[in-house]
C-alpha positions as CSV (number, residue, x, y, z in Angstrom):
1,X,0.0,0.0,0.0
2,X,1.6,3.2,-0.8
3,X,2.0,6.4,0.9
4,X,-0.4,9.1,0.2
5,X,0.4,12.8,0.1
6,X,-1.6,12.9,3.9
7,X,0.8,10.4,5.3
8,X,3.9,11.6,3.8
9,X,2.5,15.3,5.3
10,X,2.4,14.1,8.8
11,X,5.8,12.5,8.9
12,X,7.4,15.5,7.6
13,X,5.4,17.4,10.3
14,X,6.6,14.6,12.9
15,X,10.5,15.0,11.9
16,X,10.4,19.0,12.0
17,X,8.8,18.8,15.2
18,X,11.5,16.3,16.2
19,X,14.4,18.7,14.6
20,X,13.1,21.8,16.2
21,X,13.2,20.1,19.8
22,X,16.7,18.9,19.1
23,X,18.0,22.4,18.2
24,X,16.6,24.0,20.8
25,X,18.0,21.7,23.9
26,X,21.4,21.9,21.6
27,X,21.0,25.3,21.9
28,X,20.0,25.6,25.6
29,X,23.5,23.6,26.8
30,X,25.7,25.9,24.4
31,X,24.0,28.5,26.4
32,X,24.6,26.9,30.1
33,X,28.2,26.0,28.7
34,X,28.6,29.2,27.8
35,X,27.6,31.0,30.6
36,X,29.7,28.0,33.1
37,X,32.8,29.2,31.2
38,X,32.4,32.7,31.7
39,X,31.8,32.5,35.4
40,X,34.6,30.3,35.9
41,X,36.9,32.3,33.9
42,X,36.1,35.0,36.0
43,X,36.8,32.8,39.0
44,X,40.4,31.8,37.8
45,X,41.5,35.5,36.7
46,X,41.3,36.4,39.9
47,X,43.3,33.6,41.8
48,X,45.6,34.2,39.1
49,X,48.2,37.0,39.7
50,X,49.3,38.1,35.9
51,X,53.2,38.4,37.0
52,X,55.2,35.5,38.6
53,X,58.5,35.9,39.8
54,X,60.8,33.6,38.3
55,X,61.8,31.9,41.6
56,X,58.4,31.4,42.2
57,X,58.3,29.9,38.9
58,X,60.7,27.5,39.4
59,X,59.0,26.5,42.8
60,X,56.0,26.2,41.3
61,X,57.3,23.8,38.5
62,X,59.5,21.9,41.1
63,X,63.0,22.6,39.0
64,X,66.1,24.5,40.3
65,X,67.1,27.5,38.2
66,X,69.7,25.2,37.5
67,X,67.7,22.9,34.7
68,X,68.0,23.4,31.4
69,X,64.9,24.2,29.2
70,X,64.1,20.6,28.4
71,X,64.1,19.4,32.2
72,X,61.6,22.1,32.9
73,X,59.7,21.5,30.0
74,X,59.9,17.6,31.6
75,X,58.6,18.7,34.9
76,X,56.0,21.0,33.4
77,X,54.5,18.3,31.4
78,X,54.5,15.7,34.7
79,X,52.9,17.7,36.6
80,X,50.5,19.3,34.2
81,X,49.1,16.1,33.5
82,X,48.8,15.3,37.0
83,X,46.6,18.2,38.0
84,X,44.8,18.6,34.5
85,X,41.1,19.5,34.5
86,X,40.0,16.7,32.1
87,X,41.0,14.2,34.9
88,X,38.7,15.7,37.0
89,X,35.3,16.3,34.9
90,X,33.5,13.8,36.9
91,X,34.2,14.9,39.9
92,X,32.6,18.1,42.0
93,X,33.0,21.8,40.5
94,X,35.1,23.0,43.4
95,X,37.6,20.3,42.6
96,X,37.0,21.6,39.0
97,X,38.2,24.5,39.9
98,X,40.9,23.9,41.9
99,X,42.3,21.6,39.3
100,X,42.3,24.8,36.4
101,X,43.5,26.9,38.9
102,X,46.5,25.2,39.4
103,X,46.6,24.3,35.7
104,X,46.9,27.9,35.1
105,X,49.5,28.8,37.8
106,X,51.9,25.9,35.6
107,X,51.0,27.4,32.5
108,X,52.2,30.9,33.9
109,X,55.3,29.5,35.5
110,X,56.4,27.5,32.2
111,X,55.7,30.8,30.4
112,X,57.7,33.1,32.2
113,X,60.8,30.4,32.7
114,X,60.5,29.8,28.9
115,X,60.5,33.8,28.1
116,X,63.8,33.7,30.3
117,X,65.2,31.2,28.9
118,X,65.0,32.3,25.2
């Protein structure tokens, strides 16, 4: 039995329907991700200090002033993947947090060692 122009009507009717829902809860959580990022940017600017002393650089990485740029870089990247928000996603926001907060400080250290050492 074929489809008449009625049937083939509703199920185009059903499937818009059914696309308009899906875009609009895609575009709901852009919007809640959106607005989590912003706060929590916010959040991490001002732990942050924007300037690190180089000591404090090298503390923070856990390398004498001593290394050269590759056993930084190798202590950077242990501990960066140590403390890396992605390990964390499943656990609470505050650890969230706390885990891109420190993510950040490494980030700054290994910057300003690596403008130091160029």
């Amino acid at each position: 039995m074929p489809f008449t122009i009625v049937d083939n009507v509703i199920v185009a009717i059903i499937l818009w329907q059914m696309i308009k829902k899906v875009r609009a809860s895609n575009k709901r959580y852009k919007q809640r991700k959106k607005t989590f990022t912003q706060t929590n940017n916010d959040r991490f600017d001002a732990s942050v200090n924007k300037t690190m002393d180089i000591s404090e650089a090298y503390k923070t990485l856990g390398a004498s002033q001593h290394d050269s740029l590759e056993e930084v870089r190798k202590s950077y990247f242990e501990r960066i993947s140590k403390n890396h928000p992605d390990k964390v996603t499943h656990l609470s926001e505050e650890l969230q947090i706390m885990a891109s907060q420190i993510t950040l400080k490494l980030n700054q250290a290994f910057d300003t060692i690596k403008r130091r050492k160029l």
